[in-house]
C-alpha positions as CSV (number, residue, x, y, z in Angstrom):
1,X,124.1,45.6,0.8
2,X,124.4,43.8,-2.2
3,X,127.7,41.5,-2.6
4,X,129.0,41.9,-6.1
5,X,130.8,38.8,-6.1
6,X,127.4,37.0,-6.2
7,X,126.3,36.1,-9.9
8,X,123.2,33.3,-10.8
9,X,124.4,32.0,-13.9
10,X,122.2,30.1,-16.4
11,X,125.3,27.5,-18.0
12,X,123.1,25.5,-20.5
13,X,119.6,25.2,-22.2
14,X,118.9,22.5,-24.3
15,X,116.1,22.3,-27.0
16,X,114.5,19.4,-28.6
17,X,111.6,19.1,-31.1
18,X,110.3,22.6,-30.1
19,X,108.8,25.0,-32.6
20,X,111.2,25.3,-35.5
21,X,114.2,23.8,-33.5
22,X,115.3,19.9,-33.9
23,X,117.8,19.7,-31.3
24,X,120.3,22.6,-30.1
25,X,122.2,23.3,-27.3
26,X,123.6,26.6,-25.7
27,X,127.1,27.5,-23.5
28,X,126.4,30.7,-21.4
29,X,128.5,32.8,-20.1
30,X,128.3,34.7,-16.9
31,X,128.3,39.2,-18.0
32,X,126.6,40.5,-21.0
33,X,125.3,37.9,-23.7
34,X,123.4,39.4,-26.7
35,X,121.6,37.3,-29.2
36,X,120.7,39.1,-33.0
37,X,119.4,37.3,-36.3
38,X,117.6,38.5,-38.8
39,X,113.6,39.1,-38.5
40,X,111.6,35.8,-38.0
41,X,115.0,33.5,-37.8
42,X,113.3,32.2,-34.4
43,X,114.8,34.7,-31.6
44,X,111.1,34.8,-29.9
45,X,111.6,30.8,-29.8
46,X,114.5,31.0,-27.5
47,X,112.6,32.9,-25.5
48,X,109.3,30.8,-25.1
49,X,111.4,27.7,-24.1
50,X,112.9,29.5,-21.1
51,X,109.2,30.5,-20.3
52,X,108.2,27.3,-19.9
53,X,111.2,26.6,-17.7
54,X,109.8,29.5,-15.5
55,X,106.5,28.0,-15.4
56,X,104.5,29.2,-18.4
57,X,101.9,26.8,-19.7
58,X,102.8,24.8,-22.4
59,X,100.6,24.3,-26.1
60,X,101.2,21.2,-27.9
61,X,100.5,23.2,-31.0
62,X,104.6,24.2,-30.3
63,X,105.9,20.8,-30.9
64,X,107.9,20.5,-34.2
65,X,106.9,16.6,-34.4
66,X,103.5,16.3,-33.1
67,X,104.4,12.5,-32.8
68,X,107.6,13.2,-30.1
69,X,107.6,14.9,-27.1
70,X,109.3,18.1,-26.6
71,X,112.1,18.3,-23.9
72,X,113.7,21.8,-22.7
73,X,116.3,22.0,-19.8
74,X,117.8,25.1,-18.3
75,X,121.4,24.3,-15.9
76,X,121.9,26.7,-13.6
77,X,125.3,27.0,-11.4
78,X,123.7,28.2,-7.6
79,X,127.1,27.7,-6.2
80,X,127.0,31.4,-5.2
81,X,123.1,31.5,-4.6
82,X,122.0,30.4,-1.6
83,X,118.6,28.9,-2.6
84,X,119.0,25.3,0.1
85,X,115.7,26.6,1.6
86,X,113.0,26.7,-1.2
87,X,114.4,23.6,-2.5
88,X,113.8,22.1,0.8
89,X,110.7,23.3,1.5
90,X,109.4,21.3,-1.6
91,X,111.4,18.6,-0.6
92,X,113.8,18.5,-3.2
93,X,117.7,17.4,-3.6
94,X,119.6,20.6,-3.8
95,X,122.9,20.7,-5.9
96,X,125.2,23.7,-6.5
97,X,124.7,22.6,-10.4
98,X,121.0,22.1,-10.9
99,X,118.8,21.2,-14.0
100,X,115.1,22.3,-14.8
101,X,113.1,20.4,-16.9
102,X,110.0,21.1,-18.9
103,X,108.7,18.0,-21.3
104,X,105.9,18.6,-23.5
105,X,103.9,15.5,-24.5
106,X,102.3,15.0,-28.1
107,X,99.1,14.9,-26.1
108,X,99.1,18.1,-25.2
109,X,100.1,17.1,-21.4
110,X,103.4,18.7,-19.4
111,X,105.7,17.7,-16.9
112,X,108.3,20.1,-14.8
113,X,111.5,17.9,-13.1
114,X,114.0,19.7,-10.8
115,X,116.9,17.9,-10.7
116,X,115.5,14.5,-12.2
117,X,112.3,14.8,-9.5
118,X,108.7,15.5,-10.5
119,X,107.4,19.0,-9.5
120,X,104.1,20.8,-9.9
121,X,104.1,23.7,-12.2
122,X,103.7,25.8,-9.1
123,X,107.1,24.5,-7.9
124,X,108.7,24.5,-11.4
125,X,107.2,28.5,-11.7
126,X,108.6,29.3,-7.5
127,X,111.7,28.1,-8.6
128,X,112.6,29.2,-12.1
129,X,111.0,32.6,-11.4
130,X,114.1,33.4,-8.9
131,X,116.4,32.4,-11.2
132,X,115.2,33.9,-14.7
133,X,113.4,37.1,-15.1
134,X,112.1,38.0,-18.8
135,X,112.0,41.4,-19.8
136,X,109.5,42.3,-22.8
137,X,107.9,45.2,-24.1
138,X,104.1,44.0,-23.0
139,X,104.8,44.4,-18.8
140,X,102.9,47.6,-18.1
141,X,100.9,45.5,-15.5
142,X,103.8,45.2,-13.7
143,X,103.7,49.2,-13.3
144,X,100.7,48.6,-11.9
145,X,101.2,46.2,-9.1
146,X,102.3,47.5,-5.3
147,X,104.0,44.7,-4.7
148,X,106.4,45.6,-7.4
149,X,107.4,48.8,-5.8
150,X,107.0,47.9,-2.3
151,X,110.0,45.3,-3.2
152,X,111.8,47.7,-4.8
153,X,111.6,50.3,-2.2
154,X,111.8,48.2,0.8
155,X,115.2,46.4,-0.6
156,X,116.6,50.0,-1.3
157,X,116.0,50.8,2.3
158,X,117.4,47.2,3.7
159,X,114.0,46.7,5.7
160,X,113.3,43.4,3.9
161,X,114.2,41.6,7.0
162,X,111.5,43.7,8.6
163,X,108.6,43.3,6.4
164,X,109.4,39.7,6.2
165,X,108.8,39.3,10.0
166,X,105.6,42.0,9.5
167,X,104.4,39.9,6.8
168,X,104.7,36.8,9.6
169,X,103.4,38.2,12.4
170,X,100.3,39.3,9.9
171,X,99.5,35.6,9.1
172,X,99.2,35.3,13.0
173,X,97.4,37.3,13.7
174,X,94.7,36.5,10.9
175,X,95.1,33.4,12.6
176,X,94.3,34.3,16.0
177,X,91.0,36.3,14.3
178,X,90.2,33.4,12.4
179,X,90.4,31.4,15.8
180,X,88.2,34.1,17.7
181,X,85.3,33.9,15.5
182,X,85.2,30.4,15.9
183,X,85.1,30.7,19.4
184,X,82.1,33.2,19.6
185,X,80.3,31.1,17.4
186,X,81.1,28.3,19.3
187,X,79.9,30.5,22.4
188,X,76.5,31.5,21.0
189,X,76.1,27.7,20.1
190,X,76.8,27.0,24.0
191,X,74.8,30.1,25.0
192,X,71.6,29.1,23.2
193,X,71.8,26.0,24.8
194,X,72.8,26.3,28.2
195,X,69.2,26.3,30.0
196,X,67.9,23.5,28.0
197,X,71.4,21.2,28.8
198,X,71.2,22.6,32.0
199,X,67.7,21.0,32.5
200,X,69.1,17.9,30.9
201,X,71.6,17.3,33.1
202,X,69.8,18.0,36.7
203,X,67.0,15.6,35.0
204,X,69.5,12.7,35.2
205,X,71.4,14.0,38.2
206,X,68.1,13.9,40.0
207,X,67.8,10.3,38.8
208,X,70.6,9.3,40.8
209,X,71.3,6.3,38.1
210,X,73.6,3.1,38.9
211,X,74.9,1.5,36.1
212,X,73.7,-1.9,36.9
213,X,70.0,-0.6,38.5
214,X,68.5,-1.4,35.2
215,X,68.9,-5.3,35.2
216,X,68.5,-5.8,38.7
217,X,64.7,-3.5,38.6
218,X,64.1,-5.5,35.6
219,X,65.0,-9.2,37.2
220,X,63.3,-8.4,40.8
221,X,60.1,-7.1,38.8
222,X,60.2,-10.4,37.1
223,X,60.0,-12.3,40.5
224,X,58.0,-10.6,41.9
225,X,55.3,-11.0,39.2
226,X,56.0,-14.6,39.7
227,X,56.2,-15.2,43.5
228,X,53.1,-17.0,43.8
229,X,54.7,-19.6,41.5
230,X,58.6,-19.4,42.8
231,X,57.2,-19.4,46.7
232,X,55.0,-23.0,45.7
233,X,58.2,-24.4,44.6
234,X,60.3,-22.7,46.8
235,X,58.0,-25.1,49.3
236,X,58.4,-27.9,47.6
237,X,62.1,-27.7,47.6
238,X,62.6,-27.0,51.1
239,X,60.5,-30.5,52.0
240,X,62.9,-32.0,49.5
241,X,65.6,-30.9,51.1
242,X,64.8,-31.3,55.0
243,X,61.4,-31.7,56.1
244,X,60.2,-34.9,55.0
245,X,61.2,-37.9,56.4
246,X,62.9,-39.3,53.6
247,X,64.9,-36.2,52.4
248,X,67.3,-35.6,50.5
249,X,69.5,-34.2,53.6
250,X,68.7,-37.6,55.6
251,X,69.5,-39.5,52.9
252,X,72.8,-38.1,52.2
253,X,73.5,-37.9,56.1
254,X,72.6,-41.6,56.3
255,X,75.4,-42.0,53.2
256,X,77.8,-40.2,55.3
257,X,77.3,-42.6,58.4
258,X,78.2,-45.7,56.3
259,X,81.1,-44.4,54.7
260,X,82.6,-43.0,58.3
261,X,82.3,-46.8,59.0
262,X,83.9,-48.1,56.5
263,X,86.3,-45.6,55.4
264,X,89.0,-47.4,58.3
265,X,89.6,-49.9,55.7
266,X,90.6,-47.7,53.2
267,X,91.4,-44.3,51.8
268,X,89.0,-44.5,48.8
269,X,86.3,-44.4,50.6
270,X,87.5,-42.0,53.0
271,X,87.7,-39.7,49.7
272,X,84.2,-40.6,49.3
273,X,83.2,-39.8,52.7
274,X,84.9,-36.6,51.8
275,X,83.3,-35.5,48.9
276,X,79.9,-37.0,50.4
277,X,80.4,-34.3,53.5
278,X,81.4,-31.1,50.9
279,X,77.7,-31.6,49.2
280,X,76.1,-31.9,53.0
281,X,78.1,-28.1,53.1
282,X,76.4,-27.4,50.1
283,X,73.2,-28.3,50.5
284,X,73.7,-25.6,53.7
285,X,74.5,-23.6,51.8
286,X,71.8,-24.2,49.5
287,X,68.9,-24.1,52.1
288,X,69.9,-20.7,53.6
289,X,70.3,-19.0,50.0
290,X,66.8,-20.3,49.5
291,X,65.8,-19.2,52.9
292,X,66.8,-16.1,52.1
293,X,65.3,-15.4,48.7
294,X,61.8,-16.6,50.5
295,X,62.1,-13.5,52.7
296,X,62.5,-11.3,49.7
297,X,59.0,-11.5,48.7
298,X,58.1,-10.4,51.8
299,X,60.9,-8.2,53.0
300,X,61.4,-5.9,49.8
301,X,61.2,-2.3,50.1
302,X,60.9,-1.6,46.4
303,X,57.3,-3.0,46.0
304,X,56.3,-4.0,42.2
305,X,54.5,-0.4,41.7
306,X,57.7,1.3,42.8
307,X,59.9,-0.8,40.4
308,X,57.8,-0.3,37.2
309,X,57.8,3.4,38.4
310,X,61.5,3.3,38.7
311,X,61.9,1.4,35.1
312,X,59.5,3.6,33.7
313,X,61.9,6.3,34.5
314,X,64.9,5.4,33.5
315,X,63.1,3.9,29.6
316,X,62.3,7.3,29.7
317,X,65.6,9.3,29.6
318,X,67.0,6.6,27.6
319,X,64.2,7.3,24.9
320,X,64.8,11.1,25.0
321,X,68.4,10.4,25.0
322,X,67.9,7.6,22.0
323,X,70.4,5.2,24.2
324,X,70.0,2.1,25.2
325,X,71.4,1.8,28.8
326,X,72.3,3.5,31.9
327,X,75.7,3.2,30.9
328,X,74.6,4.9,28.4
329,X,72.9,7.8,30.0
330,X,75.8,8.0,32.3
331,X,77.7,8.9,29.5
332,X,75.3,11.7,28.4
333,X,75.2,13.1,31.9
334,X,79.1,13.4,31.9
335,X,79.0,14.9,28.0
336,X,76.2,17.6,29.1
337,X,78.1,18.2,32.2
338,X,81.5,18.8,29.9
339,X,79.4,21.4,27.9
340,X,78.3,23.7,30.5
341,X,81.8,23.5,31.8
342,X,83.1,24.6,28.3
343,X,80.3,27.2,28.7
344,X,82.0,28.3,31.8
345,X,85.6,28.2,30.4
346,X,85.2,29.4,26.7
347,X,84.4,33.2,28.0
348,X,88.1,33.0,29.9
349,X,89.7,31.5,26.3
350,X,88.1,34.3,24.5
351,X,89.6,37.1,26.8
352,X,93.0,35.5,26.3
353,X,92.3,35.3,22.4
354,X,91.4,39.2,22.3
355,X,94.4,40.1,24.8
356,X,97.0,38.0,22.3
357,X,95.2,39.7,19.0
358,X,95.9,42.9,20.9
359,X,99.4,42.3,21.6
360,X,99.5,41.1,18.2
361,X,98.1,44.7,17.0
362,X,100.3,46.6,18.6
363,X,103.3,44.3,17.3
364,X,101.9,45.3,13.7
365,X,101.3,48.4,14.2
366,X,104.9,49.2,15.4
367,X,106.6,47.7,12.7
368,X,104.3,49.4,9.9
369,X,105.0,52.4,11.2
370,X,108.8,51.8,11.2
371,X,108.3,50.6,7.7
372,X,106.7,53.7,6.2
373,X,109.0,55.8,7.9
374,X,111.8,53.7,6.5
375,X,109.6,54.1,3.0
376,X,109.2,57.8,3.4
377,X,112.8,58.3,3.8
378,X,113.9,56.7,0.6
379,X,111.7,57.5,-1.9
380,X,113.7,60.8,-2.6
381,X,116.7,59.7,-3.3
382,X,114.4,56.8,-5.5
383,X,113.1,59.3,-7.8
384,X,116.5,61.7,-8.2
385,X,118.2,58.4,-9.1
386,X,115.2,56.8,-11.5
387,X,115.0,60.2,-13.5
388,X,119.1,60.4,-13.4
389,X,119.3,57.2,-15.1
390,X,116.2,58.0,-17.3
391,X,117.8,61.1,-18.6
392,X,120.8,59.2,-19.9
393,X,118.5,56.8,-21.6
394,X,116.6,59.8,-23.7
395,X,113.8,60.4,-21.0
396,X,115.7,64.1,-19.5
397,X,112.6,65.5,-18.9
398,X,110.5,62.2,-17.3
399,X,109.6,62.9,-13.7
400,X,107.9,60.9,-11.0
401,X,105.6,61.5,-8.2
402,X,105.8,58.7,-5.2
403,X,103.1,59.2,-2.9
404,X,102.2,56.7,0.3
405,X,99.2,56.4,1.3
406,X,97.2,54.9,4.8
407,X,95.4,51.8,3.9
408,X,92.7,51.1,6.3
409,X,93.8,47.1,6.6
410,X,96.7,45.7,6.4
411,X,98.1,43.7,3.7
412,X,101.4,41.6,4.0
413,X,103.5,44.8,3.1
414,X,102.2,47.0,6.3
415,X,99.3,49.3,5.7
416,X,100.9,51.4,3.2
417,X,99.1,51.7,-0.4
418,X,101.7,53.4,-2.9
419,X,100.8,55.6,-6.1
420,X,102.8,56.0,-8.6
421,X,102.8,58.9,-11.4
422,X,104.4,60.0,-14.1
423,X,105.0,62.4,-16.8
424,X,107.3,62.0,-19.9
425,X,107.5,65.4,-20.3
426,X,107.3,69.3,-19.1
427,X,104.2,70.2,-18.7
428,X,102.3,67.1,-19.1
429,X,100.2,66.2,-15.8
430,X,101.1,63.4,-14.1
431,X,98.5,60.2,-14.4
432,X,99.3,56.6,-12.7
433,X,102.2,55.5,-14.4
434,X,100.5,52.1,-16.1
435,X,98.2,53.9,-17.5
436,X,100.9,56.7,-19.5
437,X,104.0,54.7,-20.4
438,X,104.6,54.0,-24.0
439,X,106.4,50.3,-24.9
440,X,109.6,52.4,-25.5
441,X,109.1,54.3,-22.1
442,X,108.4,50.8,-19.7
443,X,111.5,49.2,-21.2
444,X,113.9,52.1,-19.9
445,X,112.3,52.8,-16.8
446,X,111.9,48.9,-15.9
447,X,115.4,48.8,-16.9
448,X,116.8,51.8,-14.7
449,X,114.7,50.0,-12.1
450,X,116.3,47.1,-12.3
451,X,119.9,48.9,-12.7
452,X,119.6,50.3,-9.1
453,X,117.9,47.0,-8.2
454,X,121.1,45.3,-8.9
455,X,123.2,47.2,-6.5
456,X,121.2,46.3,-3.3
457,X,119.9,42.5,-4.4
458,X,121.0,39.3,-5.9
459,X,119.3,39.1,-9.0
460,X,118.8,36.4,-11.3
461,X,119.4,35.9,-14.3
462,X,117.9,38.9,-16.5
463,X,116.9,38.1,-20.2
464,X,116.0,41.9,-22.1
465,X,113.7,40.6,-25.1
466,X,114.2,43.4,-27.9
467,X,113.6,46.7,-25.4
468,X,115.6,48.5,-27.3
469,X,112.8,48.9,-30.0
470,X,111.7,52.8,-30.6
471,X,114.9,54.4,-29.9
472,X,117.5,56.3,-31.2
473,X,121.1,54.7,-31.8
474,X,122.1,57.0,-29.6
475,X,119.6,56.2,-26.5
476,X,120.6,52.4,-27.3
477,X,124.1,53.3,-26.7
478,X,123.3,54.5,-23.2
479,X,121.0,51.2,-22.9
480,X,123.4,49.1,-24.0
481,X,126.3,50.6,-21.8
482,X,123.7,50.3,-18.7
483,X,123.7,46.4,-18.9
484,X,126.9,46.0,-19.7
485,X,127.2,48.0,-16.2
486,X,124.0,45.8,-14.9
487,X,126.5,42.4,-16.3
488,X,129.4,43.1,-13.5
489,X,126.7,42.1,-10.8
490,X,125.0,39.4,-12.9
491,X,124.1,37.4,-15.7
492,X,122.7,39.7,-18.8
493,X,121.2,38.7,-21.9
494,X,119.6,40.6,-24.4
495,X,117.8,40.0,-27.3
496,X,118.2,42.7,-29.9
497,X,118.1,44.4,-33.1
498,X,120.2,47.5,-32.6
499,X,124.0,46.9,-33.4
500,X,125.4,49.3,-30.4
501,X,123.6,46.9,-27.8
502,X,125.0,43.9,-30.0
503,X,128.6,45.1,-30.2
504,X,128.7,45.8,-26.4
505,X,127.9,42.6,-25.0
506,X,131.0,40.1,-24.3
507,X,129.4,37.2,-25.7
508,X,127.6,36.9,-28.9
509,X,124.9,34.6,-30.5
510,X,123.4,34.5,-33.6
511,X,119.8,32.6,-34.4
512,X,119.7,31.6,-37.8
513,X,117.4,29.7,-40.1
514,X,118.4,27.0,-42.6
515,X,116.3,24.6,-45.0
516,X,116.8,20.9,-44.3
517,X,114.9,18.0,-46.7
518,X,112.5,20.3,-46.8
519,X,112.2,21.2,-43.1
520,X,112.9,24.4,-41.7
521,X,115.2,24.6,-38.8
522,X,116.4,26.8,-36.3
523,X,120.2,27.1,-35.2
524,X,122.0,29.6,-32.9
525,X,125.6,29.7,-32.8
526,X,128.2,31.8,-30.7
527,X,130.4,34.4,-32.9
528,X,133.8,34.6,-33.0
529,X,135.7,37.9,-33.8
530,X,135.3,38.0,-37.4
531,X,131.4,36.7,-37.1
532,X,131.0,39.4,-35.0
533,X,132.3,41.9,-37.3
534,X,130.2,40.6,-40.4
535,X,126.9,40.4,-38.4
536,X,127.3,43.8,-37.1
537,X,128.0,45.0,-40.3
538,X,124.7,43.4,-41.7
539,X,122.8,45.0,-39.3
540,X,124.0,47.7,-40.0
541,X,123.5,48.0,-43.7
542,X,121.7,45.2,-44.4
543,X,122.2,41.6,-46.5
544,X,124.7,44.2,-48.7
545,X,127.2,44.3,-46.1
546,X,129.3,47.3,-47.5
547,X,133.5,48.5,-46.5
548,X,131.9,51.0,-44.7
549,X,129.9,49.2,-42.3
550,X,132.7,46.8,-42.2
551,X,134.4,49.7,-40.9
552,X,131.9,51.0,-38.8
553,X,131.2,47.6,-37.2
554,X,134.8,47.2,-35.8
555,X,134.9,50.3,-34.3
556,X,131.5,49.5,-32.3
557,X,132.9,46.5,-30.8
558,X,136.3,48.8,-30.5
């Protein structure tokens, strides 16, 4: 329930170079604030500024100077509002006293601040539409939205919490859909391509590659084109070395022998004789690695047919492949092998998927039911106390039908679609209630809406823009005495014409117009007692203010 205590209060708004207005400032109260001047004194103008603090776009065609920019700012005291989450959410200071900003550039160009910081007019609009809400006489679309009586009906029967978490679970499990028909598309993909990967892969598996086969095929071919040649001087090396008389391994071994006789005198040339005897173990070495590649040529299993056959291959799958190695191929053999694995495995993800999106269903399912039973329940007692406050307000005989209907999806309110009709009077057939109203009608039903609103919600700040046109002083009475009942659970203000809704609120303002080197300007000013009186008493009876409507005028705000 609704804590009475709680009141959004818009303190300030400051106006510069905006339509007829140089610069003014207003103090506002928290309870019932009315504002009256006479017709075309610039009450509209008040109104259009705090628009474009709730996000309305801005002309540059409203700019009193077209050379200077126009700044409007709206202070707010949220001391009792707990809004700490949407300002973080954008990432934004939060500050029990906060400022909205609007600046409108002579270029036509806007900018939206909240609390000195630059916002999108998305933000600016999330923001300044939860703490101002603008009544006029042109909001029979709202009639027309569900979502506007879904939140009315759903905070009269305290199930917000519940269509909150519906309204969650919802985006998961779109989520989870979304995610499933990726998945089958990503399993037809696989699908269509399993035999042909398949084949791939037991093509290069088959191959049995090693990843440094290709240079060592391509270096043995080239001897073995060439042995002719390499065996000749694989010849005349080996006489070098050892079989001719004067080789190299005689000479060195004769080089050895003088140094072991001389290298008694002294260690240098026992270093020598040293170094001398580490190149006869080289040249060993030397003459058997030689040795050895000799036998190749004749010892080799992989003859040069089988090696081109063997190169052939593997230039082959690197051509089909378009790589350039066996490293390379590797590397496709291992990405084909992945994909027929995620073949394999994406049939098991796609079971889970559907058994989550059915747990998810069922979830959903439970709590929409709860929530039209929960809707069913209160939308009795909704219409006895709408027409209750209706009658009071001139409307006795206005009567509504509330019917819920199955929708066959859901939306982020449960799968409920809600009609609305109404008739003004007996006798009349009920039609969908946007389509029937009168200007007169909307006002007093938005406003007995927002009456029993109040008592279950923390409202903002409510701003009535002349509803009170079309009625009886009478009716306007009841209107009036409404939001000053409305004003003990938040911050009214009402723009009017009728003097019974002016003499009941507890604050008063007057807009007025005055001539200035030629300029016209617009001021407002808050009344005192005697201000009061006289401006009553003019609307009343007009510029002629006469004893008796003096009379009359104290006795209204009596």
């Amino acid at each position: 329930m609704f804590d009475s205590n709680i009141i959004i209060l818009l303190t300030k708004v400051s106006i510069k170079n905006f339509a007829l207005i140089d610069s003014l400032e207003i103090d506002f109260l928290s309870g019932f604030s009315t504002i009256t001047g006479d017709t075309g004194s610039g009450k509209s103008i008040l109104l259009n500024a705090l628009s474009l603090i709730i996000g309305k776009r801005a002309d540059h065609n409203l700019l009193k100077n077209d050379k200077l920019k126009c700044i409007i700012e709206a202070e707010f005291n949220l001391s009792n509002y707990n809004l700490n989450k949407i300002f973080k959410q954008n990432d934004l200071d939060y500050f029990q006293h906060s400022i909205l900003r609007r600046e409108v550039l002579p270029n036509g160009k806007s900018r939206s601040f909240v609390n000195d910081t630059p916002v999108n007019l998305d933000i600016m609009r999330s923001i300044g539409e939860k703490l101002i809400d603008i009544h006029t006489q042109n909001q029979s679309l709202i009639l027309s939205n569900d979502q506007f009586f879904f939140s009315l009906i759903d905070s009269l029967s305290e199930q917000q919490n519940i269509v909150n978490n519906f309204s969650h679970n919802l985006i998961l499990f779109k989520e989870l859909n979304n995610e499933l028909e990726k998945l089958n598309r990503l399993n037809v993909s696989l699908q269509n391509d399993y035999d042909y990967n398949d084949f791939l892969l037991n093509e290069l598996s088959s191959a049995e590659l090693c990843i440094d086969e290709q240079n060592n095929l391509e270096e043995n071919l080239k001897a073995l084109k060439n042995s002719e040649e390499i065996l000749n001087s694989l010849h005349q090396i080996d006489n070098l070395i050892q079989n001719d008389s004067n080789c190299i391994e005689n000479q060195i071994r004769n080089l050895n022998f003088i140094l072991s006789n001389i290298s008694k005198y002294s260690n240098k040339y026992s270093d020598i004789k040293n170094r001398v005897e580490s190149i006869l173990i080289e040249l060993d070495d030397i003459k058997l690695e030689l040795r050895d590649s000799s036998s190749e040529f004749n010892n080799n299993p992989l003859k040069s047919e089988e090696m081109e056959s063997r190169l052939n291959l593997i230039y082959s799958l690197q051509k089909k492949h378009s790589v350039n190695s066996v490293s390379d191929l590797l590397d496709v053999q291992n990405n084909l092998q992945k994909k027929l694995d995620d073949n394999d495995s994406i049939g098991i993800d796609i079971e889970n998927l559907k058994n989550e999106i059915l747990i998810k269903e069922s979830l959903l399912k439970e709590l929409s039911k709860k929530i039209s039973i929960s809707r069913k329940k209160i939308l009795p007692n909704l219409k006895i106390e709408i027409e209750s406050i209706l009658s009071t307000l001139g409307m006795e005989n206005s009567s509504f039908i509330f019917n819920l209907k199955k929708s066959e999806n859901y939306n982020k309110y449960g799968n409920d679609l809600i009609e609305v009709l109404f008739s003004a009077n007996k006798g009349i057939d009920f039609s969908p209630i946007f389509k029937v109203v009168s200007g007169g009608e909307l006002s007093r039903i938005l406003l007995s809406i927002k009456s029993i609103l109040s008592d279950h919600l923390n409202l903002p700040t409510m701003i009535f823009d002349e509803i009170d046109t079309g009625i009886s002083g009478e009716m306007s009475n009841a209107m009036a005495n409404l939001m000053l009942k409305m004003s003990k659970k938040m911050q009214i203000i009402s723009i009017t014409h009728l003097p019974q809704i002016a003499a009941k609120g507890e604050h008063h303002f007057n807009v007025y117009k005055y001539e200035k080197l030629g300029t016209t300007n617009t001021k407002i000013k808050k009344l005192n007692n005697d201000e009061r009186v006289e401006e009553i008493a003019k609307m009343l009876s007009g510029d002629q203010i006469s004893s008796s409507a003096l009379t009359h005028a104290k006795e209204l705000l009596n």
